[in-house]
N, C-alpha and C positions, 0 to 999 in steps of 0.2 A: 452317579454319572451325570455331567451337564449335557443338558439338549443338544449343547453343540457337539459334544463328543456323541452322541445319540446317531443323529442324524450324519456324522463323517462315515461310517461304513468302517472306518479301520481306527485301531488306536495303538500306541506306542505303550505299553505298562512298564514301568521299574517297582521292581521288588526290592526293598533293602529288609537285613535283617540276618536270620540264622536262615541261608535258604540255598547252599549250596551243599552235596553230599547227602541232603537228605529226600532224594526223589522228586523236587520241584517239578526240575523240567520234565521226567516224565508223565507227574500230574498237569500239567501243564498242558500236555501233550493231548496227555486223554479226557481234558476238559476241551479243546478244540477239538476231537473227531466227537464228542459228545454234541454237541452244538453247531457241528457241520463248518467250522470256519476254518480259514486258511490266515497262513503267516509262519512265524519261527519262534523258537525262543531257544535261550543261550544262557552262560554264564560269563559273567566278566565285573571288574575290578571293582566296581560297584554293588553287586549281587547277579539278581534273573535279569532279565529283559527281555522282553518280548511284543511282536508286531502281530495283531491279531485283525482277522477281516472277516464280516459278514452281518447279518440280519440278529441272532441272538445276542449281543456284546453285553448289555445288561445281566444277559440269565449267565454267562460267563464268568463276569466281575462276582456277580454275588459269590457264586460258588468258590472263586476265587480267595474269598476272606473267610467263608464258612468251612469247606473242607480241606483245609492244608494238610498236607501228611503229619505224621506223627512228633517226628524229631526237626521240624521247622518252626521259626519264631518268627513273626512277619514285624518287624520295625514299623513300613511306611510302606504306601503305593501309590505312586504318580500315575495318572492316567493323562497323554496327551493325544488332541484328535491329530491325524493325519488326512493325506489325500488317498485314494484307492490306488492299491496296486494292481492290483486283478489275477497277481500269479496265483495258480492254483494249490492248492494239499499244504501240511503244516509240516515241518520239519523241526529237530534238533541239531542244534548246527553246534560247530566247535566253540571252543571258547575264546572270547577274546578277548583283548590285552594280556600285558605282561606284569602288570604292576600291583601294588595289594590294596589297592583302593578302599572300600568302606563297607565290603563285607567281611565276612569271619567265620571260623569253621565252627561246627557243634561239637558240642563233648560226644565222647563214647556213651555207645548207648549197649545195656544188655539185652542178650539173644530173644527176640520177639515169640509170640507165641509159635507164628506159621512157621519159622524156621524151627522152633523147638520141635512144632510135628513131625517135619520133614526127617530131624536128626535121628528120630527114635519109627521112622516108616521106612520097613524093607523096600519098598515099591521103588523107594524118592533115592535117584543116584548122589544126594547128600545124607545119605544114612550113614547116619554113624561117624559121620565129619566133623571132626573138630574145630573147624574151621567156617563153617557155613552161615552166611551173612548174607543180607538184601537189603535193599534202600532205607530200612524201619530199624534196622540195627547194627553192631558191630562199630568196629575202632572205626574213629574218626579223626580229631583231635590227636592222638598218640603218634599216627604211622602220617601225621601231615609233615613237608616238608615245607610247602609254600603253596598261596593263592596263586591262580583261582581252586577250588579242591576239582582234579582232575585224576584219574589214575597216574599220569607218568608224574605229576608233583606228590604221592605217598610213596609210598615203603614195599605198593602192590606193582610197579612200575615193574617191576624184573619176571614178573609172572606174567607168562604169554597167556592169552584165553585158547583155551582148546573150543571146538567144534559146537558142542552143547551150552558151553559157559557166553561164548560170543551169539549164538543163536539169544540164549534169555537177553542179553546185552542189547541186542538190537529189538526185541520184540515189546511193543508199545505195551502188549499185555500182559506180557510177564513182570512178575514183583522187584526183579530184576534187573529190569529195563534200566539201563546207563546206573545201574550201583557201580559204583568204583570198586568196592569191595570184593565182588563176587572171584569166588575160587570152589573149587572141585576137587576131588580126590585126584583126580587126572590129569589139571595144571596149579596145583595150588598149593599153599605151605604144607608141612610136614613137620610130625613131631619127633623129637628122636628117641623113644619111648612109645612103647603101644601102652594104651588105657589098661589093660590089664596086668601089666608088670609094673603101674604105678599103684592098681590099687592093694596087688600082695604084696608089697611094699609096707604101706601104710597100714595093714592091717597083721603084716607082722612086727609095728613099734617103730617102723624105722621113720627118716627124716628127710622129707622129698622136697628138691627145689624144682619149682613149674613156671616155667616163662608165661604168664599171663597176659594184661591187654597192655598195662603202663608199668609195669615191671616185674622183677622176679618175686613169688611169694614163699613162702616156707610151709610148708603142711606135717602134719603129723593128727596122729590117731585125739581127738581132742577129752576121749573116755577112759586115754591110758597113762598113767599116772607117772607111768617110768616114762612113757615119750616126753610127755610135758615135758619133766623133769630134764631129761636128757638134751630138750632143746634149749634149756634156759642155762645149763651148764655150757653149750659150746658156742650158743651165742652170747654170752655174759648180759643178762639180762634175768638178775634174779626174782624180781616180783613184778615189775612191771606188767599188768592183765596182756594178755592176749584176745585178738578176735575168732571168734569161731563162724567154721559157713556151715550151713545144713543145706539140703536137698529142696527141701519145699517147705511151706507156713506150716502144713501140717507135721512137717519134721521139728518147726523150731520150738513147739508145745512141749517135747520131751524135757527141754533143757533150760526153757525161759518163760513168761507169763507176759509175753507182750501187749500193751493197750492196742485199742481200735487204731488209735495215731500213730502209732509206733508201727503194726503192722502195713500202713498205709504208705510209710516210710521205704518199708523194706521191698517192696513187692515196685516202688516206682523202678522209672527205665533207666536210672542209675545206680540201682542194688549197691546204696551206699550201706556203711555198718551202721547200727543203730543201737544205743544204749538202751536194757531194758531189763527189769530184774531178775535174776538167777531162779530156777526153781529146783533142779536137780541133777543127778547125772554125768555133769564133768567135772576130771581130774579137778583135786583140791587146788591144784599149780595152776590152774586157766586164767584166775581170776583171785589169787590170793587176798585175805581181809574185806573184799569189798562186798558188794549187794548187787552189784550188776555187770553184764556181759555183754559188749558188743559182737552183736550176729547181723550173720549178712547171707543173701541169695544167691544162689550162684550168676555170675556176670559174663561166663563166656562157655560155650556149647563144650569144653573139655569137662567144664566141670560138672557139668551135666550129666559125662560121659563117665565122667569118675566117682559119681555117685549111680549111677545107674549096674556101674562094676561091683562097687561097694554093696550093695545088696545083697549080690549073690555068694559074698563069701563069708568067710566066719574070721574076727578077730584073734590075737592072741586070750581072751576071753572065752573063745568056746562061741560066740554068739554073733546072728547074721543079723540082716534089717527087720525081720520077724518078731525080733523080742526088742530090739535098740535101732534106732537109725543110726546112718553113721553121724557122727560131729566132725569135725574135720578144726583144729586150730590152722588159721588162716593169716600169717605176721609177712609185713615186708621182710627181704631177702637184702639184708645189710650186712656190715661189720663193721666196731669200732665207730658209730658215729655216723658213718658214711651216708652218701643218699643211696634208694631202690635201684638195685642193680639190672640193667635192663639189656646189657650186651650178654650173648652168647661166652664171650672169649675170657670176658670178665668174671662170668658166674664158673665156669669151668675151674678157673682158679681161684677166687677168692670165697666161693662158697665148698670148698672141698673138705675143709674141716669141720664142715656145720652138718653138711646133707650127705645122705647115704648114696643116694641119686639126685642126680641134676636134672631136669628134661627142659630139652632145648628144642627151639622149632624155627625156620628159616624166615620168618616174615620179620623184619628187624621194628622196633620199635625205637621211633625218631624223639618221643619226645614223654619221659620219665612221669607217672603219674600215680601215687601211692592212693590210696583207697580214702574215698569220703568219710568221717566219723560222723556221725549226728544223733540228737535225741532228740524228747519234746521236754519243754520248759514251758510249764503256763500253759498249755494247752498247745502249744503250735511249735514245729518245726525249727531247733536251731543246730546251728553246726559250730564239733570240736576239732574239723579237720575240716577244709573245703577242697577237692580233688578232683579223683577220677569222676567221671561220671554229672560235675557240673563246670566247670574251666573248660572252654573259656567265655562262657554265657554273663556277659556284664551286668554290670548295676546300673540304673535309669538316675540321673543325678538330677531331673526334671528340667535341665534347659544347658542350652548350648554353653559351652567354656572355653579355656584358653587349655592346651595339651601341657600336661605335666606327667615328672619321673617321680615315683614316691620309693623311696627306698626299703624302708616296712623295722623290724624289729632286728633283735640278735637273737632270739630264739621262734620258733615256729614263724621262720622267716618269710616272706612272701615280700613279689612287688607290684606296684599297681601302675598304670599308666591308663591316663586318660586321651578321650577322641571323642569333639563335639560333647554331647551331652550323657557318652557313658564312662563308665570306670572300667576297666579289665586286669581285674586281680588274679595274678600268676596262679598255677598249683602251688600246694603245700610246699616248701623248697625244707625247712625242717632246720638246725640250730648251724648257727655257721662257726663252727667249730673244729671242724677237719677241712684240710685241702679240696676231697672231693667236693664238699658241699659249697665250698667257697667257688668251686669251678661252674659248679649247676647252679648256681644263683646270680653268677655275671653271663652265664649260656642264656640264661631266661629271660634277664633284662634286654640281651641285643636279640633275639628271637622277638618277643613282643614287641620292642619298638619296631621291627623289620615288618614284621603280620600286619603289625596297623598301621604301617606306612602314615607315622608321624614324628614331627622333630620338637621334644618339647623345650619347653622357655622356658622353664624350672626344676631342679631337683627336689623332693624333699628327705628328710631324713629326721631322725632322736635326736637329740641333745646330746645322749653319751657320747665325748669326744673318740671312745676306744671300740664302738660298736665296729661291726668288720663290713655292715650295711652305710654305719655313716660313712665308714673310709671311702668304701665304691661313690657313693654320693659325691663324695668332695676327689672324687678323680674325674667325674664327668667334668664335660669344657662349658657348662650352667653354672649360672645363678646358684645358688645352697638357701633353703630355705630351713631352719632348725624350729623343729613341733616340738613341744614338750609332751613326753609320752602321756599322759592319763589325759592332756585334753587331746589329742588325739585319738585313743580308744571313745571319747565322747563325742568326738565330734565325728568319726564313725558310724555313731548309732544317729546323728540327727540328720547327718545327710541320707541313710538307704531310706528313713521315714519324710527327707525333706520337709524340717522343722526350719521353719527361716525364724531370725531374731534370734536375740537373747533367751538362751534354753540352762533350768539347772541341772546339773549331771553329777553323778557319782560315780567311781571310778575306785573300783578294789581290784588290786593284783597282787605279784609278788616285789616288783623291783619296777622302778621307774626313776629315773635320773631327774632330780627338781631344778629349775632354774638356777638357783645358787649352790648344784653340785651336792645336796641333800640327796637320801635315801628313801624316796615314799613310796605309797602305794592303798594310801586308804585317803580320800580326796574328796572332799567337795566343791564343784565348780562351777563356774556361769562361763558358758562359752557361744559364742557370738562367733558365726567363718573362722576367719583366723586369728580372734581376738578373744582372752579368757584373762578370766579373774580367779585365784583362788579363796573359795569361802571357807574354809575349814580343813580340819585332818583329824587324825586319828591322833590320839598321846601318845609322842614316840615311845619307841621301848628300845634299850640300846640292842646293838648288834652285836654282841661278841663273838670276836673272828673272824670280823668280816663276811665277804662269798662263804665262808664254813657254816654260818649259822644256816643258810637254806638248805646244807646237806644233811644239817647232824641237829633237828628239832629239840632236842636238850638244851642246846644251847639259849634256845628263845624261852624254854623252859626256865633256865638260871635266870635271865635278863627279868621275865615276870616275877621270880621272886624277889630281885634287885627293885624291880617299879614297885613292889608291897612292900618292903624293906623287912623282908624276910631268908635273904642271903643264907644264914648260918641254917636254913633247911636244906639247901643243895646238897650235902651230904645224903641226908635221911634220906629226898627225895627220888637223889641218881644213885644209887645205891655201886652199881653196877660201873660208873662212868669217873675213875679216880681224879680224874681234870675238874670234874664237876665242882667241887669245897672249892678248888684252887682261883680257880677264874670268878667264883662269884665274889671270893674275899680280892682281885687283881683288883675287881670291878668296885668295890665297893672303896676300896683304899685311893683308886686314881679316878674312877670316871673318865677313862681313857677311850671305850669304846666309842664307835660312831652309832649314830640314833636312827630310827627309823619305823616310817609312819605307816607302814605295810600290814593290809589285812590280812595277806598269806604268811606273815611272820606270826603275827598271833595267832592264827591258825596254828601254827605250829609249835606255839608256848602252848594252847589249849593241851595240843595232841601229846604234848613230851607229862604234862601235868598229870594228864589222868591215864598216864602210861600205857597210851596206845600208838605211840612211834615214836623212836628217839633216834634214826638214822634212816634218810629216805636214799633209795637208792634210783627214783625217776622224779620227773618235778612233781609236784602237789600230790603224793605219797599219803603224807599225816593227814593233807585234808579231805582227801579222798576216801580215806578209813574213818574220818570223825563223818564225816558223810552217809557212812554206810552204817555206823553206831547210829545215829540221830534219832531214827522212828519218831513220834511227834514233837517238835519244839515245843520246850514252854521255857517260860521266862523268869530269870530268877529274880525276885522283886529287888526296887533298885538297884537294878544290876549293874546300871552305867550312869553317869552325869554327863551331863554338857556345860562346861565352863567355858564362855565367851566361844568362839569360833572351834573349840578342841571337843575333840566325841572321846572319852574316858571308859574304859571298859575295867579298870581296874577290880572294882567291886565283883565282877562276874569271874575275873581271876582269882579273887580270893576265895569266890562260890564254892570253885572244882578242887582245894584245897580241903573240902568239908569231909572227915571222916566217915565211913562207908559209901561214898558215891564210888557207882560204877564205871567204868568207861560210858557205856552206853546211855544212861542217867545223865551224865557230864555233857555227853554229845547233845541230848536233846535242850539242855537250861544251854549250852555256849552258842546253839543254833537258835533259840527264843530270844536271848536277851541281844543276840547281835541283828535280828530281825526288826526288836522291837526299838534298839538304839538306831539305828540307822532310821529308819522310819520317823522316829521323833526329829532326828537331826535335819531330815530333808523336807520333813513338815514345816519345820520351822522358821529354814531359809525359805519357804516355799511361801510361806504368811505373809514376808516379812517383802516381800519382791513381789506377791499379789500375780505368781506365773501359776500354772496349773500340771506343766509337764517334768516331767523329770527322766533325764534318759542313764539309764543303768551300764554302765562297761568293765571291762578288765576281765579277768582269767579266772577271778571268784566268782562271778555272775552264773558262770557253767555249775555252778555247784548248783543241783536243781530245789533242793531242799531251802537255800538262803534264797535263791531270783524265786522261787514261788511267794515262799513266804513274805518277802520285803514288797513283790509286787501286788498282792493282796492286800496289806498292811497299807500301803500308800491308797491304793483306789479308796479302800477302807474312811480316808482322811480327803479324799475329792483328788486325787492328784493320778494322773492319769502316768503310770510307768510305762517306757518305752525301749527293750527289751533286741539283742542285735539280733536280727534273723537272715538279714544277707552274706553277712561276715560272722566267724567266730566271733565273740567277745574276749578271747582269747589275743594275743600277741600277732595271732595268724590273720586278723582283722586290722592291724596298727598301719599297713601301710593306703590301705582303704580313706583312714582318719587322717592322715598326713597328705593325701591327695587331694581330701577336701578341703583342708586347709589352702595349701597350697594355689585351689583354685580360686578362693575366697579370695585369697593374698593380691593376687595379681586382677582380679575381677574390678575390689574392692580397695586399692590402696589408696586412695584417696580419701577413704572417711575414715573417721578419727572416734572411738568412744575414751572417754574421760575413766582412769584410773581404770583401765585395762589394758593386761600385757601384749602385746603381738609379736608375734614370732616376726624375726627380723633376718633379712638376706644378706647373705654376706657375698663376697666376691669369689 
């Protein structure tokens, strides 16, 4: 604080930041009766504000930066001196303005400890409440309607405070004090299901939908082999892993062997799911082929409640929590496609063929939010889903910009919109494929721009003319700015690191639309804001069938023995697949196919070769299973060449051809030598350009087995990998990378580098 503000007696503070719905003002409050000053503080379109007056204003401030509640994130604080008012005592006063100015709400937070006391303390008239929430946790984000976060703008607006609930509401000392959240057994939601008709339910096999925090989830017994089963049959989802929730860390040892980082993951205050390896105990169906299980903690006091049911009784197994904890599989509550069903009226009927029981509860949920995935990669924290529990907490871009619309991908869709110097990347919105989802994803684009009360000066969007995200894009009354997909997954990873300059990057996925309307997805780039070069690719391999070869890995199968010019095996090799002979002699007679530079398509010649997938029925299936075979890489000696600008892996194709290789065997040489190829490749540009960084993206990156090894490999060689940890690397991070562009574009359109592409604005 400056002398002068010292010596004024009273000062004006602005809080910006994450700082409204999570007990500010009441901290606020009780740092003034702590320090004996008087003044107010408030919420409004900007964040806190507050007029503070007296002798200690120093010892104030400080504690003001040092002790913030739990789920607050302070941006900035203005301090300016004023003249003395002299009115006496401090107050909370209402809110004011009407408009969404320049704060933002916090994500949902899971049930705090004190409140978890309370839930399970006869004494506490929130015992045993499903519902019970205070300033430190509970929906946030989900039940908002609009700023400033006030009770009458959520979802809680229709619940009156009874006697006790209004008492903690106005008491400075209670945990209570102005949560918006707070409800009661006496004035507050209700479930339509008591806790113990859901948990005999689930422990006699059956199939229960539960209205949660961001939408409906699906549960069943996760140890019983006919439920699995029974839920993958009537949601049409036959292999695709499922999540599982346990009760506590010490429940999830039954089932998993979590690291230090992985448990630290799980236990934070958005109890996202977290990938971590299998050790025993559930159904074969949870997690079919693979080596790991995403598990998660429970995130809202029912389920707390439902496992605390679950204890007490005994499975169709004979067996209580004594000998087994319960598992519980834990899946969004979909059909066909759709997004997470979050209305009452909707789940009643579109979930009736799935669930045995529905439970529905009165607190409506305003704004859809499917569950966080994450793991660790490299040591640190990255996300396969970014969701409940972190949206809508932005990304720091390091310096103010111009507002843009980034439209994101066609599958694990997402939009991003920027303000001043952050990004604010949507939840998961998931493939825009059906109606509903195309509805939730143009819902979320005009919600975000409304919350952050900005009008921006650009769209971005892909290249692919047919995407249903560039459509929306090119119906907005902007500019159109067209990204090419893989330097935007890179240039993704150099904005959350703010890598300014010329950066080399690599970029593996499965599909990505090239400039000239090619097929790639295995890239090497030099990308500069909104300006890229391509330095390389991978050696196409055709695509037979088209969109069919992603579904049916045989197909890339045939294509790899076409690039070995060993066609006349596709019989031997597909034994099973009578098309197979047919298409590789179509293929070899016309060369009609189209080509494609995709590390997930070879992934998927690998997986069809050493006969461990030839028909995936969820995306990156095959390489998820050659994932889960891998156990240590090693490298099949010259496995690949590099001719001029082109990374060759041919040789390593011919490798898993070798008579008695295992699946497993195969996994580990196709994960060495594609470790060891890449590494050489980006070594090389890396020499050759005298840069030292190199930032890693796409959908393969998530594979933790290739991002460890290749990022080990590179340091190995002096080059420092840089790894997405804001965003997935996945498709769910593309609109992040097209934002950045986008802001470069318009930042920077006046400078010019020589033999590099920029994406160009159309009308």
């Amino acid at each position: 604080m400056s002398p002068a503000a010292a010596d004024s007696g009273r000062l004006r503070i602005r809080v910006r930041g994450a700082v409204q719905g999570v007990g500010f003002r009441p901290f606020v409050h009780r740092l003034a009766a702590r320090y004996g000053l008087s003044g107010f503080v408030l919420n409004d379109e900007d964040g806190v504000l507050a007029e503070i007056e007296g002798t200690a204003l120093d010892l104030f401030l400080a504690a003001l930066r040092t002790e913030t509640p739990p789920l607050a994130h302070i941006d900035g604080i203005d301090v300016t001196p004023m003249p003395r008012d002299g009115t006496p005592g401090f107050s909370i006063r209402d809110s004011a303005g009407t408009h969404r100015g320049r704060t933002r709400i916090v994500p949902d937070a899971a049930t705090c400890r004190s409140c978890l006391e309370e839930l399970f303390d006869p004494a506490s008239r929130f015992h045993l409440y499903p519902f019970v929430t205070c300033v430190d946790c509970g929906p946030r984000f989900t039940i908002a309607r609009r700023l400033p976060y006030d009770r009458p703008n959520t979802s809680m607006e229709t619940f009156g405070l009874c006697d006790d609930c209004a008492a903690d509401y106005a008491d400075p000392a209670s945990r209570r004090f102005h949560a918006e959240t707070i409800a009661c057994p006496v004035c507050g939601p209700r479930l339509s299901h008591s806790v113990e008709e859901i948990a005999i339910a689930l422990r006699h096999g059956q199939i229960v939908a539960l209205k949660g925090i961001g939408g409906f989830h699906l549960l069943c017994d996760a140890t019983n082999q006919g439920a699995v089963e029974t839920l993958r049959r009537r949601k049409h989802r036959p292999a695709k892993p499922f999540a599982v929730m346990v009760a506590n860390e010490a429940s999830v040892d039954h089932i998993a062997a979590p690291s230090l980082a992985e448990r630290a993951l799980m236990r934070g205050v958005a109890c996202p799911i977290v990938l971590m390896p299998i050790r025993a105990g559930l159904a074969p169906s949870v997690a079919p082929g693979l080596n790991r299980v995403g598990a998660m903690l429970p995130s809202a006091p029912v389920h707390h409640l439902l496992f605390h049911a679950l204890a007490g009784q005994t499975n169709d197994a004979g067996y209580g929590n004594e000998q087994w904890p319960a598992v519980l599989v834990t899946t969004s509550a979909n059909a066909g496609g759709e997004p997470t069903i979050v209305a009452d009226a909707e789940a009643l009927r579109d979930l009736a063929g799935i669930a045995d029981m529905i439970v529905t509860h009165d607190r409506p949920i305003l704004v859809r939010a499917d569950d966080s995935v994450m793991g660790v990669i490299d040591g640190a924290p990255a996300y396969v889903r970014r969701s409940r529990g972190f949206v809508p907490e932005p990304i720091d871009l390091g310096r103010d910009g111009p507002s843009v619309l980034a439209a994101g991908a066609h599958l694990k869709s997402t939009i991003c919109v920027t303000r001043g110097r952050e990004a604010f990347v949507s939840q998961h919105v998931g493939d825009l494929n059906t109606a509903g989802t195309i509805r939730f994803y143009a819902e979320t684009a005009r919600r975000m721009i409304s919350m952050l009360d900005v009008a921006p000066e650009l769209a971005a969007c892909d290249l692919h003319p047919d995407y249903r995200s560039t459509r929306f894009a090119e119906a907005m009354d902007l500019p159109v700015l067209r990204v090419q997909h893989h330097a935007a997954h890179l240039a993704a990873v150099a904005a959350e690191h703010r890598l300014r300059g010329p950066v080399i990057g690599l970029a593996l996925d499965g599909h990505g639309y090239g400039d000239d309307g090619d097929v790639r997805g295995g890239e090497l780039m030099l990308v500069d804001g909104a300006r890229w070069r391509r330095l390389g690719h991978l050696l196409p391999l055709a695509l037979p069938g088209g969109d069919r070869a992603a579904r049916e890995p045989w197909r890339m199968g045939v294509a790899a023995l076409m690039a070995l010019e060993r066609g006349g095996e596709a019989v031997r090799r597909f034994p099973g697949i009578a098309l197979a002979g047919r298409l590789a002699a179509v293929s070899a007679a016309s060369g009609q196919w189209a080509a494609t530079t995709s590390m997930g398509r070879l992934f998927d010649a690998a997986a069809a070769l050493l006969g461990v997938c030839m028909e995936q029925s969820y995306e990156g299936q095959a390489a998820m299973a050659l994932e889960a075979l891998a156990g240590v890489p090693r490298c099949v000696p010259e496995g690949y060449r590099i001719v001029g600008n082109i990374l060759d892996f041919r040789p390593l194709l011919a490798g898993l051809l070798e008579p008695g290789l295992t699946p497993g065997e195969g996994a580990a040489l196709f994960h060495g030598t594609l470790i060891a190829g890449l590494a050489d490749w980006v070594g090389q540009a890396a020499e050759r350009s005298g840069r030292t960084d190199a930032v890693l993206g796409g959908g393969c990156l998530m594979n933790r087995v290739l991002a460890e090894g290749l990022a080990s490999a590179l340091r190995a060689r002096g080059i420092v990998p840089w790894l997405a940890r804001a965003m997935p690397a996945n498709d769910g991070g593309l609109s992040f990378g097209q934002a950045a562009m986008a802001r470069a574009h318009l930042m920077h359109r006046s400078h010019t580098m020589p033999d590099v592409q920029e994406v160009i604005p159309c009308a």
